[in-house]
C-alpha positions, 0 to 999 in steps of 0.5 A: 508494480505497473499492474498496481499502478494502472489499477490506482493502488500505487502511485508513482513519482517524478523519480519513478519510484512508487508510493501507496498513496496517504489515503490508502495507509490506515495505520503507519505503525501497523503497516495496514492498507485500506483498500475497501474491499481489502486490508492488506497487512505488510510486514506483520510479524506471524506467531510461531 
């Protein structure tokens, strides 16, 4: 997580706790990240 946090993907709280910042995050639902370069899709589910 601190390689992602000195690069700026995450961000990071006064708890220490870390966050993908708003603008990162396309579609809650989907959970799909926009990094530019890369959609990141977390958590979605793969046919078997």
């Amino acid at each position: 997580m601190k390689i992602l946090h000195s690069c700026g993907l995450v961000t990071k709280n006064r708890d220490g706790q870390y966050a993908i910042p708003p603008g990162q995050l396309v579609s809650k639902e989907e959970r799909i990240l926009d990094y530019g370069i890369c959609l990141l899709r977390l958590g979605v589910p793969t046919k078997a």
